[in-house]
KOLFI-24710 format. One line per 8 residues: number of its first residue (from 1); for each residue x, y, z of N, C-alpha, C. Coordinates in steps of 0.001 Angstrom, whole numbers, padded with zeros to 6 digits, always signed. Layout:
NUM) X Y Z X Y Z X Y Z | ...
END
This chain:
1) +101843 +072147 +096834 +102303 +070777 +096854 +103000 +070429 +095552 | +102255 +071288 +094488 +103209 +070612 +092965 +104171 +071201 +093176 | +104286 +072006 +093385 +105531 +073476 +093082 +106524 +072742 +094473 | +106027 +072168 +095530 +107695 +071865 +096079 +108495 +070299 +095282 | +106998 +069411 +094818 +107619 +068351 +094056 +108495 +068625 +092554 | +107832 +069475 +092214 +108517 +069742 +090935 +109871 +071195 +091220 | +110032 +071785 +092530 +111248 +072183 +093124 +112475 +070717 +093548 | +111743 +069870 +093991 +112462 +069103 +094357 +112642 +068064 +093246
9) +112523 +067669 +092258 +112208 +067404 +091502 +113884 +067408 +090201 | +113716 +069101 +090446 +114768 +070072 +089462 +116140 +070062 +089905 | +115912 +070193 +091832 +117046 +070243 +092365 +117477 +071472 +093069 | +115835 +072550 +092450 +115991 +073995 +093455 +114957 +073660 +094429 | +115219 +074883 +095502 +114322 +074676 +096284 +112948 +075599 +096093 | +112285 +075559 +097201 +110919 +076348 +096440 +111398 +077691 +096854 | +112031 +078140 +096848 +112000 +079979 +096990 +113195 +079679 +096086 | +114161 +079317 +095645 +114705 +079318 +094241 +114067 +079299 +093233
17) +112794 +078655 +093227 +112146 +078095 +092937 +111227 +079792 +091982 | +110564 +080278 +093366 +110082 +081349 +093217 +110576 +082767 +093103 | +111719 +082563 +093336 +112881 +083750 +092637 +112940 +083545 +091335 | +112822 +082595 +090343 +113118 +082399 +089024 +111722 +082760 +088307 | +110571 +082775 +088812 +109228 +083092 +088000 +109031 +084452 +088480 | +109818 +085107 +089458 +109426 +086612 +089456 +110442 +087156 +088682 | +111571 +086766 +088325 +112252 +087302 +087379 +112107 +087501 +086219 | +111040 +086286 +085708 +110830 +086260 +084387 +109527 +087169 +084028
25) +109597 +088283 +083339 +108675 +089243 +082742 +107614 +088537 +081798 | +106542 +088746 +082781 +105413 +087598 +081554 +105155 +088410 +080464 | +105333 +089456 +079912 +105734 +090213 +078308 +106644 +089978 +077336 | +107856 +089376 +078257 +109368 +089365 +077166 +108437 +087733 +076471 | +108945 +088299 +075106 +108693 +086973 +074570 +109507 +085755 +074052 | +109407 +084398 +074546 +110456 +083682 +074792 +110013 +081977 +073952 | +108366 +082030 +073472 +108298 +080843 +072867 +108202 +080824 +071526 | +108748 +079791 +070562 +108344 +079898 +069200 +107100 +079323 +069378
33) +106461 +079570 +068110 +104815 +078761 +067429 +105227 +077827 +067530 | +106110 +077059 +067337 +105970 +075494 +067343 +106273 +074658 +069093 | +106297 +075465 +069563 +106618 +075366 +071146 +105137 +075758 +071541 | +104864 +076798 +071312 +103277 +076612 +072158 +102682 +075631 +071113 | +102552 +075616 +070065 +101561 +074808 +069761 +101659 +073245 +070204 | +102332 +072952 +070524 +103034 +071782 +071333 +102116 +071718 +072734 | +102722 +072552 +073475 +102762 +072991 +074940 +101374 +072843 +074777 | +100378 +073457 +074239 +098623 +073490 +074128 +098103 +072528 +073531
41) +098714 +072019 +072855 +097934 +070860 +072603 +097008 +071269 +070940 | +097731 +072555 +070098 +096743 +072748 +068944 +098167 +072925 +068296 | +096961 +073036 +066729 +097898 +073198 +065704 +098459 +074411 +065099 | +099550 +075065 +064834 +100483 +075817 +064594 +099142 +076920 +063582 | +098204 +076247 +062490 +097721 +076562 +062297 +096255 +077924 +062806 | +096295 +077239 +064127 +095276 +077511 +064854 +095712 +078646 +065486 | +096829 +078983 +065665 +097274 +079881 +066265 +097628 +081288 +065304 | +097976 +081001 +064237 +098216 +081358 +063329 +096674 +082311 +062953
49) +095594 +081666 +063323 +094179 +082446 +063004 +093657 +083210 +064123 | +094323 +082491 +065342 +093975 +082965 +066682 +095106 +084633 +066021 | +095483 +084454 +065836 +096655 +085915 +065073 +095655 +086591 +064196 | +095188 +086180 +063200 +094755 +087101 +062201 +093195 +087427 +062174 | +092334 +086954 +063466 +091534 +087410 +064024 +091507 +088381 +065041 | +092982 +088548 +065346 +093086 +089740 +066539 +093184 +089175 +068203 | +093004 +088013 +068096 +092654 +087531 +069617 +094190 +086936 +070174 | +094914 +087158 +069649 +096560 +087347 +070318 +097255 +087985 +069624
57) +098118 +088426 +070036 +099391 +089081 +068916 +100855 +089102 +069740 | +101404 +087924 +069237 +102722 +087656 +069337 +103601 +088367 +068812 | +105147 +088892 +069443 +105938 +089445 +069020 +106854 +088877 +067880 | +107309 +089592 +067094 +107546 +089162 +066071 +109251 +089974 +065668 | +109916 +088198 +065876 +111548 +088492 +065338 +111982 +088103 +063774 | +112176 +089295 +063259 +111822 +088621 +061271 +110826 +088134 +061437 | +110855 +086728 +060863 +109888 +086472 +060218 +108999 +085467 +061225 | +109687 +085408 +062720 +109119 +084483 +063417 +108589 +085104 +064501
65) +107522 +084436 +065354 +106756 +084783 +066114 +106747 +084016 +066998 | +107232 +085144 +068480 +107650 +084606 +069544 +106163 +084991 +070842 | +105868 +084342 +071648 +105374 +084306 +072436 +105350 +084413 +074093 | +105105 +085321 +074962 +105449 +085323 +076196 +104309 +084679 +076769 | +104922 +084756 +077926 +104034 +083856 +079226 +102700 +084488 +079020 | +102219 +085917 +079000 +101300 +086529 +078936 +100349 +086294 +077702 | +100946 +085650 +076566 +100144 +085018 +075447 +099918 +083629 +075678 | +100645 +082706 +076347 +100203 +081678 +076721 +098967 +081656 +077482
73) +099323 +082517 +078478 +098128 +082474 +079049 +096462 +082909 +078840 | +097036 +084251 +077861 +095985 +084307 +076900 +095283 +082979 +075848 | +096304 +082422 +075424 +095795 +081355 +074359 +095071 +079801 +075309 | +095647 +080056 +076623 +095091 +078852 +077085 +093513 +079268 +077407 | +093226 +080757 +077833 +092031 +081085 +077896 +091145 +080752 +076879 | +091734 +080922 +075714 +091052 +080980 +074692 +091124 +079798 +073973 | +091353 +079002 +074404 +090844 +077580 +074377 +090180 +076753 +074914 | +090327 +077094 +076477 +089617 +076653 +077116 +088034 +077006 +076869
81) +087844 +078666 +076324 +085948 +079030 +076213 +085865 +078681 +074980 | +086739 +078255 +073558 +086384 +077241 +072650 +086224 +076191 +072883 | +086937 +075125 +073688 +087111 +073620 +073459 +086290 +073196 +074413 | +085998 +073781 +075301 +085371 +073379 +076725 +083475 +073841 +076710 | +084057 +075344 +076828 +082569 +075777 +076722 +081591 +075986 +075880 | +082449 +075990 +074697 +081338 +075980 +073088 +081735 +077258 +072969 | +082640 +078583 +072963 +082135 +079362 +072745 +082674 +079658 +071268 | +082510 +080536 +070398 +083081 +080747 +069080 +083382 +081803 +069209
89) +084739 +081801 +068074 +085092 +083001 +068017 +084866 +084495 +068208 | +084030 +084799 +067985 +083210 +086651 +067845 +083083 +086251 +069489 | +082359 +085199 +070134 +082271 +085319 +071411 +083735 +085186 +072638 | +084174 +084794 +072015 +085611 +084990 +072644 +086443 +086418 +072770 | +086210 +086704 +071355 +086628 +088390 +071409 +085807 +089200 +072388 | +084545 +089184 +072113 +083567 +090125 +073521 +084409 +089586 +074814 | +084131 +088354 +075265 +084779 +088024 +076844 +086167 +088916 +076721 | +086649 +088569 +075475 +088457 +088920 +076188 +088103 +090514 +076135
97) +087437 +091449 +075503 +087446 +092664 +075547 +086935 +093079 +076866 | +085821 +092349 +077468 +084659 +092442 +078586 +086380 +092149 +079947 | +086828 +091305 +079583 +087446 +091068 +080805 +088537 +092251 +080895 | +088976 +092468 +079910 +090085 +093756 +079892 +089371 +095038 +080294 | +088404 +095292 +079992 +087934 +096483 +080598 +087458 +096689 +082080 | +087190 +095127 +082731 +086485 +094610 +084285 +088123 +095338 +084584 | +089805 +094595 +084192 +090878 +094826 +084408 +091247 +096414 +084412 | +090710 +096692 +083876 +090655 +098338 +083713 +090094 +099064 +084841
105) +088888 +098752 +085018 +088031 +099279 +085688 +088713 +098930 +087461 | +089333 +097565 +087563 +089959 +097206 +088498 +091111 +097671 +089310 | +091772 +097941 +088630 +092824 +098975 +088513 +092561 +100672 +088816 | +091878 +100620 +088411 +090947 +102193 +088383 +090768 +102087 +090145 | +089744 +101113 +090544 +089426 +101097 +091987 +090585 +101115 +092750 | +091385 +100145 +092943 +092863 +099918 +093597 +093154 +101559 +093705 | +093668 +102268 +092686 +094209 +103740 +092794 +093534 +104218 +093680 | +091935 +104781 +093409 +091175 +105192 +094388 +091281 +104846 +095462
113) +091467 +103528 +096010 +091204 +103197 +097560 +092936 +103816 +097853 | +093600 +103676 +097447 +095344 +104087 +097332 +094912 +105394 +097694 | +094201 +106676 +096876 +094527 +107526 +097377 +093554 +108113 +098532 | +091854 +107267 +098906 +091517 +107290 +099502 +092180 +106978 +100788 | +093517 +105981 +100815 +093800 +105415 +102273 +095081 +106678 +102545 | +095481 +107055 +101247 +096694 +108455 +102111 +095832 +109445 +102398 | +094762 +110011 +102285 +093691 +111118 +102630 +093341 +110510 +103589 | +093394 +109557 +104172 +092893 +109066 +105550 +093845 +109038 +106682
121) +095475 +108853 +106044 +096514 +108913 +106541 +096641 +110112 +107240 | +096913 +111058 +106096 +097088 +112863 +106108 +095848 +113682 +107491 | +094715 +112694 +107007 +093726 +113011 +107965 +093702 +112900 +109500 | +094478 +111374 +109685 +095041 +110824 +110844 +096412 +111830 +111888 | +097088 +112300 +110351 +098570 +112943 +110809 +097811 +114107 +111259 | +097137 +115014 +110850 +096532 +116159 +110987 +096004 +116338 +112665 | +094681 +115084 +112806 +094267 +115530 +114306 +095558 +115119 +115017 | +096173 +114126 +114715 +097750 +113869 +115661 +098304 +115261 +116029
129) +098709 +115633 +115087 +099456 +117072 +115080 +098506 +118440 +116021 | +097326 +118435 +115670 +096230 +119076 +116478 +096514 +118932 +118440 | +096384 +117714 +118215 +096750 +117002 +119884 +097758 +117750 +120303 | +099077 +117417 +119510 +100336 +118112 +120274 +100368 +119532 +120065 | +099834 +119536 +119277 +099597 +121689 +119381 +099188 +121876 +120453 | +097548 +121082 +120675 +097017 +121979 +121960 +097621 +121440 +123316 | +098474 +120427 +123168 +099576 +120016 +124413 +100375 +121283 +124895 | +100626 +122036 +123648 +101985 +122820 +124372 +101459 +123927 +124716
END
């Protein structure tokens, strides 16, 4: 419902709409610090420590530091289990490590069932092929 008001809104429609966010690579980095810190609602500062604690790392043109969709979204996480849930720092790092490895581990499964479902395929083609053998 937001996404056709704010399509209609712009003047695209919603699959214009959604052609333009699959294009955009949530890695390339496209915001300055003073744009997210805006956009989030913290201070330039804050981000700046969210950096030198390790818990984001923005790409860096000279001397400035640019941000992709994929750090936004990181930094909104990581505000939200500070500002919301109480959590502190050191505990933020465990979650974000804990969740990257669940992501890991997730990924890991997907493959498996991937190559579990072509061994089931191959398995399928096999008695197929069996059938028409003993046909002829």
């Amino acid at each position: 419902m937001a996404r056709k008001t704010r399509a209609r809104a712009s003047g695209t429609s919603e699959r214009e709409e959604g052609a333009m966010n699959e294009r955009i690579d949530p890695e390339r980095p496209l915001y300055l610090i003073s744009v997210v810190a805006e956009i989030l609602g913290v201070h330039p500062q804050t981000l700046r420590a969210y950096e030198r604690e390790g818990l984001v790392a923005p790409s860096r043109t000279g001397n400035q530091r640019m941000y992709s969709q994929a750090d936004m979204d990181r930094l909104r996480l990581i505000i939200d289990l500070t500002r919301n849930l109480g959590v502190n720092r050191a505990g933020v790092d465990i979650i974000l490590r804990m969740r990257y490895r669940l992501e890991c581990i997730q990924h890991e499964m997907e493959e498996m069932l991937h190559a579990l479902h072509e061994e089931q395929r191959a398995e399928f083609r096999r008695k197929i092929q069996r059938i028409f053998d003993e046909e002829e």
